[in-house]
C-alpha positions as CSV (number, residue, x, y, z in Angstrom):
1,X,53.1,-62.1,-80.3
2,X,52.8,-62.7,-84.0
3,X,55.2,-65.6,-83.6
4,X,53.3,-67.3,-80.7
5,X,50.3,-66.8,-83.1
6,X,52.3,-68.7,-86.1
7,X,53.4,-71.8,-83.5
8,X,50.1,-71.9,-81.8
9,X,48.7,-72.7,-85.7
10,X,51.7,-75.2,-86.4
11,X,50.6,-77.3,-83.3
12,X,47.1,-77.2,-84.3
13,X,47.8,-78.2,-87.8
14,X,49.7,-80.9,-86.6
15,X,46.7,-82.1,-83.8
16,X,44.4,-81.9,-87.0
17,X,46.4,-83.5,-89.1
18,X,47.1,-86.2,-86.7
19,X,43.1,-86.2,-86.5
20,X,42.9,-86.5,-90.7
21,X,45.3,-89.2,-90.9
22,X,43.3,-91.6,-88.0
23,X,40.0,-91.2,-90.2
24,X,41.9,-92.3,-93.2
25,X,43.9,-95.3,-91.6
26,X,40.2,-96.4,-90.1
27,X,38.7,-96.0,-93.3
28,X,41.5,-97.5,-95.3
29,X,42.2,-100.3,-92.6
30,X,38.9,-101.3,-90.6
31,X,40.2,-103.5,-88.1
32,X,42.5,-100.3,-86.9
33,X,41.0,-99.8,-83.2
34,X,43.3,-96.3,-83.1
35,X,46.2,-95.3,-84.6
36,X,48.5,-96.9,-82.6
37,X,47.4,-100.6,-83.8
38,X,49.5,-99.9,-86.9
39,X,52.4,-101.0,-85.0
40,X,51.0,-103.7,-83.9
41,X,50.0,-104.7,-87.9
42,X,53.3,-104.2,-88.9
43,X,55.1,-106.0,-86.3
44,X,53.1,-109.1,-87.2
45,X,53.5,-108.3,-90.9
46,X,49.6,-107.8,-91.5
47,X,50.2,-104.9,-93.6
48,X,53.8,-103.4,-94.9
49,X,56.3,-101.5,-92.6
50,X,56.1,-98.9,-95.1
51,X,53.5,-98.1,-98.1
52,X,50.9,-95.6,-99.1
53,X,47.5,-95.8,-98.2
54,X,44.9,-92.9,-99.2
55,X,46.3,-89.7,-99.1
56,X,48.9,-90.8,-97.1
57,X,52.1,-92.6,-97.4
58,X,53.8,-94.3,-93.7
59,X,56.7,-95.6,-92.3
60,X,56.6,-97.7,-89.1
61,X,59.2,-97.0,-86.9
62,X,60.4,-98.5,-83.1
63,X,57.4,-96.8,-81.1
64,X,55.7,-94.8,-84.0
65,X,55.5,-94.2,-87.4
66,X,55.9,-90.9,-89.7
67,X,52.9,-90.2,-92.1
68,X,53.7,-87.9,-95.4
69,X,50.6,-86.7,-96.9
70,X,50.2,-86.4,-100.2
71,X,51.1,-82.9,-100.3
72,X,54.8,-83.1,-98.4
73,X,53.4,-82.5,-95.3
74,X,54.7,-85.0,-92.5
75,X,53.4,-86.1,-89.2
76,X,55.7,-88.1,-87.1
77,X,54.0,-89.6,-83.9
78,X,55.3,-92.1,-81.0
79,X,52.7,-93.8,-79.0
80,X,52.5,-94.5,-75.5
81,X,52.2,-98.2,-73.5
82,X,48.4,-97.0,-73.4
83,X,48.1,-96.3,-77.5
84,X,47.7,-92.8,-76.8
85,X,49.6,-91.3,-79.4
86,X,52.7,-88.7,-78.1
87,X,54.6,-85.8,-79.9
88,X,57.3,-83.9,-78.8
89,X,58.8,-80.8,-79.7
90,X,61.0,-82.0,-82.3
91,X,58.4,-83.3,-84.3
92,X,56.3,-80.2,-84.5
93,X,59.1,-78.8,-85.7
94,X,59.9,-81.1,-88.4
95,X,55.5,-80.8,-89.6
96,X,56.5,-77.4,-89.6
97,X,59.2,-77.4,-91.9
98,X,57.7,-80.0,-94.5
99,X,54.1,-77.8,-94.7
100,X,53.7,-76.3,-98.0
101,X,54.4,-72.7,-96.8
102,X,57.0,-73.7,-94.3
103,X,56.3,-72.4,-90.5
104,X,59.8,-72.0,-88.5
105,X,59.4,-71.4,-84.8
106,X,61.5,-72.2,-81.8
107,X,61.5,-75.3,-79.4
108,X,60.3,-72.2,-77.0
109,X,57.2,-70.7,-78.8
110,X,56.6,-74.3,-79.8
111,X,56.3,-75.0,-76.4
112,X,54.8,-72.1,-75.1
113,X,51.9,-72.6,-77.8
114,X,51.7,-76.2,-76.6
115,X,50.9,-75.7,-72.8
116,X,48.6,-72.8,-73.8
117,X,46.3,-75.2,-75.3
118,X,46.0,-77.0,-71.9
119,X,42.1,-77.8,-73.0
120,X,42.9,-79.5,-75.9
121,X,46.7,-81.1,-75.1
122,X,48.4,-83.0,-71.7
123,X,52.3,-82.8,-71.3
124,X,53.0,-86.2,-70.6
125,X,56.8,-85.6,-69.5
126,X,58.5,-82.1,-70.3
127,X,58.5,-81.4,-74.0
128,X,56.1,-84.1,-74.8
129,X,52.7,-83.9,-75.7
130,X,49.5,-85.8,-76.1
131,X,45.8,-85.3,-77.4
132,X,44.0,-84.9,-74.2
133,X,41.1,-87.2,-73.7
């Protein structure tokens, strides 16, 4: 149980996170609609592909881009056709790994923490998740 505990944190650190890192890109960038417009940005080379802003540094990447706080930690998020940004298990696993105090838990807890927080998250396709509106 003590395990399910530990990945059921992990995913909410990550959602939070995720949460942290909107406020600063809004704050840092005000045109930013959501999150996802940072592709958008990028693609039309209205800010960098990769730079630090805030806290934070990013990396743009084909349908997302990875965010590494300035404490290690790192957030990697894809985002839908609809801008709703999308998470799969891999990449709690990898926010896991780069937290301070490392959290390692399997794909299975991960996901078993993940559809127990049906309130607060949607599977969007097995394994992947989004914010739920």
């Amino acid at each position: 149980m003590e395990r399910i505990g530990a990945a059921r944190d992990l995913v909410l650190g990550y959602v939070r996170a995720l949460n942290a890192i909107d406020e600063a890109m809004r704050v840092a960038i005000p045109s930013l609609e959501r999150l996802a417009d940072v592709l958008g940005l990028a693609r039309s080379r209205r800010i960098r592909r990769s730079d630090h802003i805030g806290a934070y540094s990013y990396t743009v990447h084909g349908a997302g881009c990875r965010f590494v706080s300035d404490n290690g930690s790192e957030v990697d998020v894809d985002f839908a056709a609809d801008g709703s940004e999308v998470f799969d298990l891999w990449r709690l696993r990898w926010y896991g790994l780069s937290l301070p105090d490392p959290v390692d838990v399997t794909d299975e807890e991960m996901r078993s923490a993940a559809r127990s927080l049906q309130q607060l998250l949607t599977e969007v396709r097995p394994g992947w998740f989004s914010v739920a509106s």
